[in-house]
ZAZAKOL-362025 format. One record per atom (N, C-alpha, C): x, y, z; residue in one letter. Coordinates in steps of 0.1 Angstrom, whole numbers, padded with zeros to 4 digits, always signed. Example, Ala and Ser with C-alpha at 12.3 -4.5 7.8 and 13.67 -1.06 7.14 Angstrom:
BEGIN
+0132-0057+0078a;+0123-0045+0078a;+0132-0033+0078a;+0128-0022+0071s;+0137-0011+0071s;+0129+0000+0079s;
% end
This chain:
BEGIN
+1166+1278+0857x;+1151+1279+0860x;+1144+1267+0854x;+1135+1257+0860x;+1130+1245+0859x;+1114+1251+0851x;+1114+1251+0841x;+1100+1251+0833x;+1086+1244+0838x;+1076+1250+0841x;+1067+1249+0852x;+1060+1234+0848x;+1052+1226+0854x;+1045+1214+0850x;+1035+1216+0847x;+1029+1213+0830x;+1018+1215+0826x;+1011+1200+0826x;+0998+1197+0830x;+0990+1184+0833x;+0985+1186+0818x;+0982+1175+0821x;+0977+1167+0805x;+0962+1164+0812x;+0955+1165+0826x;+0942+1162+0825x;+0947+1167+0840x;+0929+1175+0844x;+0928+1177+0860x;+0919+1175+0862x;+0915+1170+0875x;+0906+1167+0883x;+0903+1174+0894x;+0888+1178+0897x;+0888+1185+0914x;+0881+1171+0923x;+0883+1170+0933x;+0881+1163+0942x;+0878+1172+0955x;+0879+1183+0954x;+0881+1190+0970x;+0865+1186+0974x;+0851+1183+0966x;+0840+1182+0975x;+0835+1167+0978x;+0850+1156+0976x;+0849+1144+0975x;+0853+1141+0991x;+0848+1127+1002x;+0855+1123+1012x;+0861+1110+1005x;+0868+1105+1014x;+0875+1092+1017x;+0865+1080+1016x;+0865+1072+1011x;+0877+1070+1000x;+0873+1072+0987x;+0862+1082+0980x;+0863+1082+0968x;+0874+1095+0961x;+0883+1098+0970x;+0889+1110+0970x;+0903+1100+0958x;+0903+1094+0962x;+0912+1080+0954x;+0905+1073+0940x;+0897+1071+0949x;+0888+1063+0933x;+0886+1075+0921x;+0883+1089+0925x;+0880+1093+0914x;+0897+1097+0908x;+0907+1100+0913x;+0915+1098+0908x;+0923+1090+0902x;+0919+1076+0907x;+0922+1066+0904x;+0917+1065+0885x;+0907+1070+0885x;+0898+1063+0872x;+0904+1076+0865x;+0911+1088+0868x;+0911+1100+0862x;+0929+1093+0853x;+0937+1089+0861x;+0948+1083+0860x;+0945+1071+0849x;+0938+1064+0851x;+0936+1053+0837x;+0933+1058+0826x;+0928+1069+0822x;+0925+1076+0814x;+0937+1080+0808x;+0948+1082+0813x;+0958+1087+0809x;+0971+1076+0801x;+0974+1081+0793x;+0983+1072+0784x;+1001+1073+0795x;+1008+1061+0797x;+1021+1066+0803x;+1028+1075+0800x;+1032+1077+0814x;+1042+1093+0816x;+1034+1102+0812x;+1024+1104+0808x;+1012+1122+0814x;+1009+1123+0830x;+1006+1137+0830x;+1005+1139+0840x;+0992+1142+0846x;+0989+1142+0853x;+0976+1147+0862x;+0977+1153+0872x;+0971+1166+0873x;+0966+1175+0881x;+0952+1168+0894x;+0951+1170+0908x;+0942+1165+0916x;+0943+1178+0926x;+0933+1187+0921x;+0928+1197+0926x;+0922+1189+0944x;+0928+1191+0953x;+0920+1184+0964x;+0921+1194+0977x;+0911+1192+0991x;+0912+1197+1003x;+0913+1188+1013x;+0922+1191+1021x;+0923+1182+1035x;+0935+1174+1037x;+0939+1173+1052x;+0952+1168+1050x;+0950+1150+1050x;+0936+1143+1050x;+0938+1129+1049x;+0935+1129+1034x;+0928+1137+1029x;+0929+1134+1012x;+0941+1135+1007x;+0951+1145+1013x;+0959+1145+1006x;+0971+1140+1007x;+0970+1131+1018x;+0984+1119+1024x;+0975+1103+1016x;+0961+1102+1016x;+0957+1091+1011x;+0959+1089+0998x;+0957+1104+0990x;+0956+1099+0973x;+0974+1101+0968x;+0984+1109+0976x;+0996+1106+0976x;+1003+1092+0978x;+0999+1083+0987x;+1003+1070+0996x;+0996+1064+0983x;+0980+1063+0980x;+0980+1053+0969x;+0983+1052+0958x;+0986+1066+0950x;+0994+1068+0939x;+1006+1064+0938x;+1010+1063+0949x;+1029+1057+0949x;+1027+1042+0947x;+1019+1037+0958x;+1016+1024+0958x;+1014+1017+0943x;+1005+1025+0939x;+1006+1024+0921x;+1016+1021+0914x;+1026+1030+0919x;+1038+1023+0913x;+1037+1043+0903x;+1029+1049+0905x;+1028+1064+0898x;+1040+1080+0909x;+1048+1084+0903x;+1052+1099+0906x;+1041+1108+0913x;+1047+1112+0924x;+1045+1123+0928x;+1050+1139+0923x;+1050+1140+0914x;+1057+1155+0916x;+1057+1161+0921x;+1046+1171+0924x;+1042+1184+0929x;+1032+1185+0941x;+1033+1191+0946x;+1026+1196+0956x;+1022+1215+0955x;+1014+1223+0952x;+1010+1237+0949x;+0996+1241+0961x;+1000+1250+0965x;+0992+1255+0974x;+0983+1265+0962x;+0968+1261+0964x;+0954+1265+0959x;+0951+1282+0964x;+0949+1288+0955x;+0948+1302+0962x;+0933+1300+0973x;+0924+1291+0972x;+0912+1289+0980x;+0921+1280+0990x;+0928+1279+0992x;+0933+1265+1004x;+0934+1256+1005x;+0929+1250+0988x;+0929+1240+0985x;+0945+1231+0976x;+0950+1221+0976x;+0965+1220+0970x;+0962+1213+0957x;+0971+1219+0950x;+0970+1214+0935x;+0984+1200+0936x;+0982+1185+0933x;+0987+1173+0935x;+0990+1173+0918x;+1006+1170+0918x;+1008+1167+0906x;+1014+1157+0901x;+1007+1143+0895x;+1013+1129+0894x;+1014+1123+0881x;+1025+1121+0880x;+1030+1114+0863x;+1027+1098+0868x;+1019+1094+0853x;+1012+1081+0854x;+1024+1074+0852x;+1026+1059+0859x;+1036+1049+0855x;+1037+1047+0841x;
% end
């Protein structure tokens, strides 16, 4: 059994559009010392193919993907 992922900082974004659905994650991610993780509380399926596609691009992990008991998905990304 794989011990659950605890974030080291979360963010909600779900009442954010494109493109600051990135930026504020973006600046939530610099915040973070390498290899922590971040939580991005977000809604929508272009938020959440955009702030996945630029986080990689970053050169940052995807972990997780968690379905939001409101509908919204919990994004789980370890900083480069």
């Amino acid at each position: 059994m794989t011990e659950p992922v605890v974030a080291d900082l979360e963010v909600d974004i779900t009442g954010e559009i494109c493109p600051m659905t990135y930026v504020r994650t973006r600046l939530a991610l610099d915040r973070l010392q390498s290899g922590k993780i971040l939580a991005v509380l977000l809604r929508g399926k272009d938020p959440l193919g955009n702030v996945q596609r630029s986080a990689r691009r970053q050169g940052h992990a995807v972990l997780a993907l968690q379905p939001a008991a409101d509908g919204a998905t919990r994004l789980l990304i370890r900083r480069k």
